[in-house]
TIMI-2910 file (N, C-alpha, C, CB; in pm, 1 decimal, decimal comma, always signed):
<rs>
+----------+----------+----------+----------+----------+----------+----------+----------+----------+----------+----------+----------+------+
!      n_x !      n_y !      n_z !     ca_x !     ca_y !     ca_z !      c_x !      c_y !      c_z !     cb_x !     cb_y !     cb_z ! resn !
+----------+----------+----------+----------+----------+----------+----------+----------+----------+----------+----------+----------+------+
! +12403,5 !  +9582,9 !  +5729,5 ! +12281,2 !  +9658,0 !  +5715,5 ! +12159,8 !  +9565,6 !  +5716,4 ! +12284,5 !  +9740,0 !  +5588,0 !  Unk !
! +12141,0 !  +9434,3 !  +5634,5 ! +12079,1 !  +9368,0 !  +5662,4 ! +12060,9 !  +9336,0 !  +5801,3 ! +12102,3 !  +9300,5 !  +5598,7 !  Unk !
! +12147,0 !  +9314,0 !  +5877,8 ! +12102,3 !  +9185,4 !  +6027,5 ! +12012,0 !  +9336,7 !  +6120,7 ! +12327,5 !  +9085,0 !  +6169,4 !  Unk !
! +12105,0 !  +9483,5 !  +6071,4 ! +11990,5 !  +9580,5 !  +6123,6 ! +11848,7 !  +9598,8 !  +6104,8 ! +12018,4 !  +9681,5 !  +6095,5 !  Unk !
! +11782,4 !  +9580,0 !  +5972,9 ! +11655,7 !  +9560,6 !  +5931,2 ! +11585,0 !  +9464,0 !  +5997,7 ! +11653,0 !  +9535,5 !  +5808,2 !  Unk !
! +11660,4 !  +9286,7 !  +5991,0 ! +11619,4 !  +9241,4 !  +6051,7 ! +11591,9 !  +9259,5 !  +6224,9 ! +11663,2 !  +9174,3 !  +6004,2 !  Unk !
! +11635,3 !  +9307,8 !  +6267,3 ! +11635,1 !  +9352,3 !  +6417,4 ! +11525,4 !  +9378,0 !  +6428,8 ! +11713,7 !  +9459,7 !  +6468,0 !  Unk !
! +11515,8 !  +9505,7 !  +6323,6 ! +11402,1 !  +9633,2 !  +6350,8 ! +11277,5 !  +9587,2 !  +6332,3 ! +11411,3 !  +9762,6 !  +6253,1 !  Unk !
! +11224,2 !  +9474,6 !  +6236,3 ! +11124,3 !  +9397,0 !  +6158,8 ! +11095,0 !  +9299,3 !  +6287,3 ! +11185,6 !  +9317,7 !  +6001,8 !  Unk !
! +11176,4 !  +9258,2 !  +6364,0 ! +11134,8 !  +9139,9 !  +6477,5 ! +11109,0 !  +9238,0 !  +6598,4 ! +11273,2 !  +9007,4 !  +6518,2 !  Unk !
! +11166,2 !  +9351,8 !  +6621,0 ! +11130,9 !  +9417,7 !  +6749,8 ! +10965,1 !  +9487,9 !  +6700,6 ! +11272,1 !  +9551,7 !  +6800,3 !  Unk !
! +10958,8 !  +9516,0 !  +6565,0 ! +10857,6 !  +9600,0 !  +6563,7 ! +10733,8 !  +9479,5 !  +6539,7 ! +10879,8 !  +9726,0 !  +6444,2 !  Unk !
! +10750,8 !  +9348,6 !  +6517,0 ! +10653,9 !  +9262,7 !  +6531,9 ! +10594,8 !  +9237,2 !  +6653,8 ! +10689,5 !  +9164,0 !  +6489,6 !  Unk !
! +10746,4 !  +9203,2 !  +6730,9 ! +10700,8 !  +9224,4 !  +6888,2 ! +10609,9 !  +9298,8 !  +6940,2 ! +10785,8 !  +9265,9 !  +6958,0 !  Unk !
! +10640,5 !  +9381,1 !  +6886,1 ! +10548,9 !  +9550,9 !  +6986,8 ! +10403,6 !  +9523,6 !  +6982,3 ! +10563,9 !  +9750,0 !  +6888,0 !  Unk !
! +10421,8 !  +9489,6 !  +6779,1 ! +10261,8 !  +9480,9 !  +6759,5 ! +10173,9 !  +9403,5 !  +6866,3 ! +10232,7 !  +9408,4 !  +6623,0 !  Unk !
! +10234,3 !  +9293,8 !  +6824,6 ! +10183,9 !  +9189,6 !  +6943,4 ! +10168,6 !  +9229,6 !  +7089,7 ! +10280,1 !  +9076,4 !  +6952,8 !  Unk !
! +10274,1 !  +9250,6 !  +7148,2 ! +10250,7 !  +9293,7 !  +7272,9 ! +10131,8 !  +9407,9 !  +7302,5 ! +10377,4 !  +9338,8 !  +7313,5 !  Unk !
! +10107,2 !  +9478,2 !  +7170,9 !  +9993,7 !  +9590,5 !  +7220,6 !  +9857,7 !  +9515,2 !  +7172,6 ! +10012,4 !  +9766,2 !  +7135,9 !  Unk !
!  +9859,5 !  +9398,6 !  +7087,3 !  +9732,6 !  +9324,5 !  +7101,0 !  +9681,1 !  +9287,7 !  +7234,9 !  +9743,2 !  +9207,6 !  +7031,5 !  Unk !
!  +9810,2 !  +9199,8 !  +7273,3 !  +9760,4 !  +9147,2 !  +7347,8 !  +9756,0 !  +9192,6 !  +7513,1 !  +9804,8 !  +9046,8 !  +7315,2 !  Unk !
!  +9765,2 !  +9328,1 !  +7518,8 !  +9807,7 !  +9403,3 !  +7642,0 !  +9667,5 !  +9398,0 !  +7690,7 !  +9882,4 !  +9561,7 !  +7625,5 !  Unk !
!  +9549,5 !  +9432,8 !  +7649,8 !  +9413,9 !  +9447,7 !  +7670,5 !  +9358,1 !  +9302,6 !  +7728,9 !  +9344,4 !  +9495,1 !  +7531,1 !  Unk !
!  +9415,6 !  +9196,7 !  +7729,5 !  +9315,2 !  +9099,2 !  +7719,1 !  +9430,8 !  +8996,1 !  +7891,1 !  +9299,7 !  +9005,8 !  +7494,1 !  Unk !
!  +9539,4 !  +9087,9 !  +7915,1 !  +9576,9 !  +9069,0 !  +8032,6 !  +9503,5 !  +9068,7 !  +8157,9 !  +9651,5 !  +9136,1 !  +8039,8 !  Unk !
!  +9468,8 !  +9136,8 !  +8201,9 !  +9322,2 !  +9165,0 !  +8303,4 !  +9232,6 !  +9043,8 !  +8341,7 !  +9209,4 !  +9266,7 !  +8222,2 !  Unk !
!  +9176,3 !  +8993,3 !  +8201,1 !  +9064,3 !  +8907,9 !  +8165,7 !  +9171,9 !  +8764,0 !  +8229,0 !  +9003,7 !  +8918,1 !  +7964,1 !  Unk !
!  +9244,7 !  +8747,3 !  +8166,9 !  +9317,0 !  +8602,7 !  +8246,1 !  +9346,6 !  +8662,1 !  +8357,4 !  +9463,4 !  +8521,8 !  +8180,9 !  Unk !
!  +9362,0 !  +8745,9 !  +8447,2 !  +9356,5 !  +8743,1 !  +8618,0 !  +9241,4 !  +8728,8 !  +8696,0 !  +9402,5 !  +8861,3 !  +8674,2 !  Unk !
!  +9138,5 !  +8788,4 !  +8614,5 !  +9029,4 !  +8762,9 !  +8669,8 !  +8989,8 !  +8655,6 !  +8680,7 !  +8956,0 !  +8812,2 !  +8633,1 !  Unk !
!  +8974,6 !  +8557,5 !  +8539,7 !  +8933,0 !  +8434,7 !  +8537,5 !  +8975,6 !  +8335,8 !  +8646,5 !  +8965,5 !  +8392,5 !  +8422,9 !  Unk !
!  +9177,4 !  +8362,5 !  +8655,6 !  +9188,8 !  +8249,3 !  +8767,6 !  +9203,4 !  +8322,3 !  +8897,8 !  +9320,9 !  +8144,6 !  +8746,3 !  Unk !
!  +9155,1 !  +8386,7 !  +8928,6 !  +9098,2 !  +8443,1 !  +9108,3 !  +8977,5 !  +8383,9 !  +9148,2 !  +9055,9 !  +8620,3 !  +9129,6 !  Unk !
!  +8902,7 !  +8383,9 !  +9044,9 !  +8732,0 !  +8357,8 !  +9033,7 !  +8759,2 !  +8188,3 !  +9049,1 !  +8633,8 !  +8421,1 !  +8846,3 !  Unk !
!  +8866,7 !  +8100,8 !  +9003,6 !  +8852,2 !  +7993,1 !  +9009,3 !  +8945,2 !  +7959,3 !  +9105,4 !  +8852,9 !  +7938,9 !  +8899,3 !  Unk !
!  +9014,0 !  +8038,0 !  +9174,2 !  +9096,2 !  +7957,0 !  +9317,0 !  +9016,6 !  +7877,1 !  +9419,1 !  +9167,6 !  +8069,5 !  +9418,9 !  Unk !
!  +9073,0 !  +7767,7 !  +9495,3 !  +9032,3 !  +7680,1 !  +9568,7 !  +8985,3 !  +7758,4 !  +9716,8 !  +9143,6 !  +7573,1 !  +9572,8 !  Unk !
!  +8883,8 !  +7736,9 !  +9806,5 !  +8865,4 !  +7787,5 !  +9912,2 !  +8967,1 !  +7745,3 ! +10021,1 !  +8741,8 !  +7764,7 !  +9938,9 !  Unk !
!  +9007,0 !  +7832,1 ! +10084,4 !  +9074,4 !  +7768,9 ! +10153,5 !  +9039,6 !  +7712,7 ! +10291,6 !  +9159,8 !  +7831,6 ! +10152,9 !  Unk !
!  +9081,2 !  +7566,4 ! +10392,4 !  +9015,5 !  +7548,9 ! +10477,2 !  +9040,7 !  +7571,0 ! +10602,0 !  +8988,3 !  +7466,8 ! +10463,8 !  Unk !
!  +8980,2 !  +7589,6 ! +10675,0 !  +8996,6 !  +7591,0 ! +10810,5 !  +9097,8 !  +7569,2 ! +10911,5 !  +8933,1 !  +7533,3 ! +10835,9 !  Unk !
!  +9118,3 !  +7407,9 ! +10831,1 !  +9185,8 !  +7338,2 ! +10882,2 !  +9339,4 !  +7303,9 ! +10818,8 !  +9105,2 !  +7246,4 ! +10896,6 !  Unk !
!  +9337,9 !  +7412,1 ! +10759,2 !  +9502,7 !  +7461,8 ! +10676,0 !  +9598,6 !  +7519,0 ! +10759,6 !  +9492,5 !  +7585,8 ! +10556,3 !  Unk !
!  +9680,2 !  +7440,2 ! +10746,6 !  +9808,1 !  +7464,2 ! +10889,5 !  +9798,9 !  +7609,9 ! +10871,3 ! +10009,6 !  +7393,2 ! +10870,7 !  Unk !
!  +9854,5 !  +7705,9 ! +10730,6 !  +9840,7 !  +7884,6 ! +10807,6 !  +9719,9 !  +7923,9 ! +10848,8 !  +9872,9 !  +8015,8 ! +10706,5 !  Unk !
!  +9547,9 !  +7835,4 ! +10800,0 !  +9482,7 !  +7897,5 ! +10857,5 !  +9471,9 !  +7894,1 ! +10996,6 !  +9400,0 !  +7885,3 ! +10809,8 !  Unk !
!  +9497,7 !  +7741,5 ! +11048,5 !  +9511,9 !  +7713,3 ! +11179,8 !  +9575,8 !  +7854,3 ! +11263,1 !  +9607,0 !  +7578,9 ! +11187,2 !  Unk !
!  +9678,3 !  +7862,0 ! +11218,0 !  +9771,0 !  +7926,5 ! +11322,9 !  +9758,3 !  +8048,3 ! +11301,2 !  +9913,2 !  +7893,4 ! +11323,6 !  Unk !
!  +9656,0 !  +8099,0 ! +11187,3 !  +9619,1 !  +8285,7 ! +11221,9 !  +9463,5 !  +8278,5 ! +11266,5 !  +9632,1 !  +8417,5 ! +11046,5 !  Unk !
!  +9442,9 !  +8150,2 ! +11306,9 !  +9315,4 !  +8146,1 ! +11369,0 !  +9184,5 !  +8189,1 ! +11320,9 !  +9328,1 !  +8203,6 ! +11465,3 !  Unk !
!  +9183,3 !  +8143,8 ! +11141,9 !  +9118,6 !  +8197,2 ! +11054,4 !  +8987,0 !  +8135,6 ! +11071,3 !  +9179,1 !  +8187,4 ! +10931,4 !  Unk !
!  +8881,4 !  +8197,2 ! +11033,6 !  +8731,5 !  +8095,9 ! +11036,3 !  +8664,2 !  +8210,0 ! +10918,1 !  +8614,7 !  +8080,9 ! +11241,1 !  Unk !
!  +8547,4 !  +8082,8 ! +10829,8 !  +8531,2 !  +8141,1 ! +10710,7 !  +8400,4 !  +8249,8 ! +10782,7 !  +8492,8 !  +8017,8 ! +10569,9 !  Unk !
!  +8343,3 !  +8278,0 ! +10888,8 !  +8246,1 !  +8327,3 ! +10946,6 !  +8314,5 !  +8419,5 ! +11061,4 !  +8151,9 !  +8217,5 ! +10989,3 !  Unk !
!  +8329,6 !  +8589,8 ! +11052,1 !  +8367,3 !  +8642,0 ! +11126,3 !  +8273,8 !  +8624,1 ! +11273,3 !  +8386,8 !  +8754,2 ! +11064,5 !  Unk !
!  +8147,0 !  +8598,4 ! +11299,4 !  +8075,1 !  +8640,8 ! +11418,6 !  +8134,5 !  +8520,6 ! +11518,5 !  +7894,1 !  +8646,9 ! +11396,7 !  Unk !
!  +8177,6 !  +8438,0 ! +11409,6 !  +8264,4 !  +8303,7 ! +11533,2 !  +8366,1 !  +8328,0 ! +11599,4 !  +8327,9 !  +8174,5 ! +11475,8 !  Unk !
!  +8431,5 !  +8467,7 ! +11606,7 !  +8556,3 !  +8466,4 ! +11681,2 !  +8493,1 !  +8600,9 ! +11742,7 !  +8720,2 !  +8465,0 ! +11592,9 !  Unk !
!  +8575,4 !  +8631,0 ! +11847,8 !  +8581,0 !  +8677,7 ! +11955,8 !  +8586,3 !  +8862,0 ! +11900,8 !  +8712,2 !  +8599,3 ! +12042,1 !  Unk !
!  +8676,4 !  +8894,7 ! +11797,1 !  +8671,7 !  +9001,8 ! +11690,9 !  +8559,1 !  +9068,8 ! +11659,7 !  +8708,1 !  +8957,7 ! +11579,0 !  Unk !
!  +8578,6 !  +9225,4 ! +11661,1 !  +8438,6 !  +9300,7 ! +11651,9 !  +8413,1 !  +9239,0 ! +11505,4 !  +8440,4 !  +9494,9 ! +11664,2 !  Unk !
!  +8272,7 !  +9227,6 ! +11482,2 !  +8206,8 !  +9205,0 ! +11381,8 !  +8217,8 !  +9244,5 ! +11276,0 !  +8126,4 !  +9217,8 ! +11395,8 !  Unk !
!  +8278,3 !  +9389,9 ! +11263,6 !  +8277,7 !  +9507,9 ! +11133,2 !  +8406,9 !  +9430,0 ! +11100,1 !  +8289,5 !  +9715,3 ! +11165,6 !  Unk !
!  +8515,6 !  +9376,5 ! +11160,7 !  +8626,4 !  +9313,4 ! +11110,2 !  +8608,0 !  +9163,8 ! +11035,5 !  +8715,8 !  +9304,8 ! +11225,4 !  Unk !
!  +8612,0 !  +9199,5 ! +10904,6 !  +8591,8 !  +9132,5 ! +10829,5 !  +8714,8 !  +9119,2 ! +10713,7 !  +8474,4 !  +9169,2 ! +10799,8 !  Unk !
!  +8702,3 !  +8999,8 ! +10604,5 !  +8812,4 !  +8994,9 ! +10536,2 !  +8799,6 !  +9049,5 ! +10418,8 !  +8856,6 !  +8882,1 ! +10526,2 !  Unk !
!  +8663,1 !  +9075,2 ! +10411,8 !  +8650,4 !  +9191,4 ! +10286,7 !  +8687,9 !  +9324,1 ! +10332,4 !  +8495,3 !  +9209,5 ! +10226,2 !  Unk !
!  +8676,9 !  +9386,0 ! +10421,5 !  +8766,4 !  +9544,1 ! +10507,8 !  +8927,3 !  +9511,2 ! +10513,9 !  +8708,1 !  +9574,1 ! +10718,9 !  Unk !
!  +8990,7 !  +9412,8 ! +10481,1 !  +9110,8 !  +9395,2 ! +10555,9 !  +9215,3 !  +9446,9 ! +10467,3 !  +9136,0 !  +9249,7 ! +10599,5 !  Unk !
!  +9311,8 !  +9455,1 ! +10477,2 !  +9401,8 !  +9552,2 ! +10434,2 !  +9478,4 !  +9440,2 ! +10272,8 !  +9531,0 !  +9602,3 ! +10599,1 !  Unk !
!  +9463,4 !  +9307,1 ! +10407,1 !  +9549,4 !  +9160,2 ! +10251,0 !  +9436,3 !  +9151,1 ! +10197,7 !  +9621,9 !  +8952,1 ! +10292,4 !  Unk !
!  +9303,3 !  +9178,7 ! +10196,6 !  +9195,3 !  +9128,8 ! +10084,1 !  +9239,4 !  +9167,5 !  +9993,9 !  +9058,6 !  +9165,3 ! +10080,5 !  Unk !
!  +9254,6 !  +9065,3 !  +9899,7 !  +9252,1 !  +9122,7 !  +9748,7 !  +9106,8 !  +9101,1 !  +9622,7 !  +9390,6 !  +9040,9 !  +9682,2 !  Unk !
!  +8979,1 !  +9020,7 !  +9704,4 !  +8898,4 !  +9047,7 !  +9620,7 !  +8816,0 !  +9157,3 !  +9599,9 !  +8846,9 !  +8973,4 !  +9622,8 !  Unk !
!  +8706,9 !  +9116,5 !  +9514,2 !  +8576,8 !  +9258,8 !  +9511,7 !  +8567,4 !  +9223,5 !  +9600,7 !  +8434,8 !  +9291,1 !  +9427,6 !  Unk !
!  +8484,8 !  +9409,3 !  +9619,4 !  +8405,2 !  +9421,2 !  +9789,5 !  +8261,6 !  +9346,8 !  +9752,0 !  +8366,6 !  +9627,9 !  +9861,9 !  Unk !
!  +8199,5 !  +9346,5 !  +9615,8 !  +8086,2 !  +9233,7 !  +9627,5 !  +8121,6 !  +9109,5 !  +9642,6 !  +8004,2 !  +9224,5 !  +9520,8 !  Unk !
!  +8216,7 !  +9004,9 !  +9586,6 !  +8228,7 !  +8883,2 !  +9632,3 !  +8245,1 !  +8813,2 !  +9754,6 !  +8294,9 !  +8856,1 !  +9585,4 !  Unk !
!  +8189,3 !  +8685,6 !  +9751,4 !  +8151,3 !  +8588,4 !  +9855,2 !  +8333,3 !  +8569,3 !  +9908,1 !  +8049,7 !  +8421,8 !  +9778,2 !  Unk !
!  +8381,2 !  +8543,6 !  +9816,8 !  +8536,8 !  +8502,4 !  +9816,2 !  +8624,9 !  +8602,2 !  +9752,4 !  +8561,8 !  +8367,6 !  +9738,7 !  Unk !
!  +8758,2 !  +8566,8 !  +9762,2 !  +8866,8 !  +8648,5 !  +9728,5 !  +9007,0 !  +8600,9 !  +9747,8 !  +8852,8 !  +8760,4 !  +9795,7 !  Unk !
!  +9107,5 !  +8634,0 !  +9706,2 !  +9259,7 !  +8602,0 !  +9710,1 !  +9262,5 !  +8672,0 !  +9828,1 !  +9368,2 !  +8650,6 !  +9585,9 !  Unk !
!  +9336,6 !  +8631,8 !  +9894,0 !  +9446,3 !  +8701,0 ! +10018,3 !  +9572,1 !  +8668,3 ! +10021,9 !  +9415,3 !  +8669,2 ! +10158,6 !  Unk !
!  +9669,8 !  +8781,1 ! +10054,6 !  +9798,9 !  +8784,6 ! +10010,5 !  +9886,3 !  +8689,2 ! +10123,1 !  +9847,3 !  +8945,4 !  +9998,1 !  Unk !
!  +9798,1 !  +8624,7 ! +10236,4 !  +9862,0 !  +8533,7 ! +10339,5 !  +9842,7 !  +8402,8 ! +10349,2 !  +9835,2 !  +8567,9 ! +10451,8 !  Unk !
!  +9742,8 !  +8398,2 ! +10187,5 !  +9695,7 !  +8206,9 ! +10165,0 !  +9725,3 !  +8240,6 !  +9995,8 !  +9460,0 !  +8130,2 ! +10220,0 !  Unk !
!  +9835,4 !  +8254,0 !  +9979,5 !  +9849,9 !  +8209,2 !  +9803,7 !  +9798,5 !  +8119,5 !  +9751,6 !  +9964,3 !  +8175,0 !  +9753,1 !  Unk !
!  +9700,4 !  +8166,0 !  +9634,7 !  +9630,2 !  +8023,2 !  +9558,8 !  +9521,9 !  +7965,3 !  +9627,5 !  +9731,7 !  +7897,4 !  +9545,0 !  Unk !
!  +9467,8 !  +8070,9 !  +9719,7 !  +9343,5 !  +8004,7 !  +9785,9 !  +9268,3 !  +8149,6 !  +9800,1 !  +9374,9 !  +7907,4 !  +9949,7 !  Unk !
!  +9114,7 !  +8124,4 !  +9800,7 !  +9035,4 !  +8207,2 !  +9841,3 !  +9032,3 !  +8256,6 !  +9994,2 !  +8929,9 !  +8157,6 !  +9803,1 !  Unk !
!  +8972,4 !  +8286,9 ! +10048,7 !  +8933,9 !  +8301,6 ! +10183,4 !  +8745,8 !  +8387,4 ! +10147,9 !  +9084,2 !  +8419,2 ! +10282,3 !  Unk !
!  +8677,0 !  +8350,6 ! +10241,6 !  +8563,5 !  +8398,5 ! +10264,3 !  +8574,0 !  +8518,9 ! +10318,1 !  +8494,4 !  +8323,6 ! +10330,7 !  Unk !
!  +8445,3 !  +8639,7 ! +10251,9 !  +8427,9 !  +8808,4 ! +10243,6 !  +8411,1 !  +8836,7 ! +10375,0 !  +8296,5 !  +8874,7 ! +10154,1 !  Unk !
!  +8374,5 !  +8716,3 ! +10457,7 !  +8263,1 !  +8756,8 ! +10565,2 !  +8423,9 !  +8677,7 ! +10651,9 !  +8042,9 !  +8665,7 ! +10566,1 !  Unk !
!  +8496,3 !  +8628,8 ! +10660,0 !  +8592,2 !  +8561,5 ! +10725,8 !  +8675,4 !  +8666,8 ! +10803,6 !  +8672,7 !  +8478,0 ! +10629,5 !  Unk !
!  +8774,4 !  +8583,5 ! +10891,4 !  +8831,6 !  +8687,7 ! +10978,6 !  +8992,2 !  +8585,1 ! +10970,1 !  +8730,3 !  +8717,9 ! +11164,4 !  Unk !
!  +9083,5 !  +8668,8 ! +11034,4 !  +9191,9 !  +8582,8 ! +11088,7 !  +9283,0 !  +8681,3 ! +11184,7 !  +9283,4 !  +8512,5 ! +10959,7 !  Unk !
!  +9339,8 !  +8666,0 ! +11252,5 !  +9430,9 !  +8696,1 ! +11336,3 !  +9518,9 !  +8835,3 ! +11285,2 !  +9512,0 !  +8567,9 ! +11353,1 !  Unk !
!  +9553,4 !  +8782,2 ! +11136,2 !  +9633,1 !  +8916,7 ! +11042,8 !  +9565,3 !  +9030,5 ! +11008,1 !  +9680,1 !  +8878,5 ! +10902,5 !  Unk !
!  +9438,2 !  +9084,1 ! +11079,9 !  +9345,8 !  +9125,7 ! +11005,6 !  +9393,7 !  +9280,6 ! +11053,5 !  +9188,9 !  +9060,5 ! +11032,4 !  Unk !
!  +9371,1 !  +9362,0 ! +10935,2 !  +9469,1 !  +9495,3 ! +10923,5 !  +9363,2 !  +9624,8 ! +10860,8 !  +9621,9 !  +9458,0 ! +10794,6 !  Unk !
!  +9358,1 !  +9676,0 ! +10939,1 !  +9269,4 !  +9814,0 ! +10850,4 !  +9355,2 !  +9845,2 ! +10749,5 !  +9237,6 !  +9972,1 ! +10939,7 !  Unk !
!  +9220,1 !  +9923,0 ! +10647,3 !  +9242,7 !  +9958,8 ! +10570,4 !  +9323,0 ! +10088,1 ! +10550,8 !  +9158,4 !  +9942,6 ! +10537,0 !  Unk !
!  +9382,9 ! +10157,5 ! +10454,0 !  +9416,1 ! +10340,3 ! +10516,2 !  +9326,3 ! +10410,7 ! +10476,0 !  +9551,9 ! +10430,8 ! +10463,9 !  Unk !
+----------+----------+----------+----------+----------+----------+----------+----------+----------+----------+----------+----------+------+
</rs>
């Protein structure tokens, strides 16, 4: 009966905790998106999806941008953003690449 109490006393500490700290999850994703590295140009995947941080430089209608694109994962106000085809790197709002995918 004891090792049951104890169970119940460590799961229900758990919980507590976990519902503290459920709220303040968000806030650490944001923080490190906002601080990922840009990614460059000259980055073997950017190379080869023919990425440039300035959509009007490629050949691509203009409205195709990497803030419209389907892998953007930042705000639609930011300069930068995660994309799901350069892990751990930004890519530029205004950028384009080869993968570039409407939205639905």
């Amino acid at each position: 009966m004891k090792d049951r109490n104890l169970s119940r006393r460590r799961f229900l500490s758990s919980a507590a905790k976990g519902a503290v700290a459920a709220p303040f999850i968000p806030l650490v994703n944001i923080a490190s998106a906002q601080d990922l590295p840009q990614v460059s140009e000259s980055d073997p995947t950017a190379v080869a999806l023919q990425y440039k941080h300035d959509a009007t430089q490629t050949a691509a209608p203009t409205e195709r941008t990497c803030a419209n694109c389907l892998l953007y994962q930042g705000d639609a106000d930011a300069e930068w953003g995660p994309c799901q085809l350069f892990p751990g790197k930004a890519v530029a709002a205004a950028g384009w690449c080869t993968a570039w995918a409407a939205q639905p």
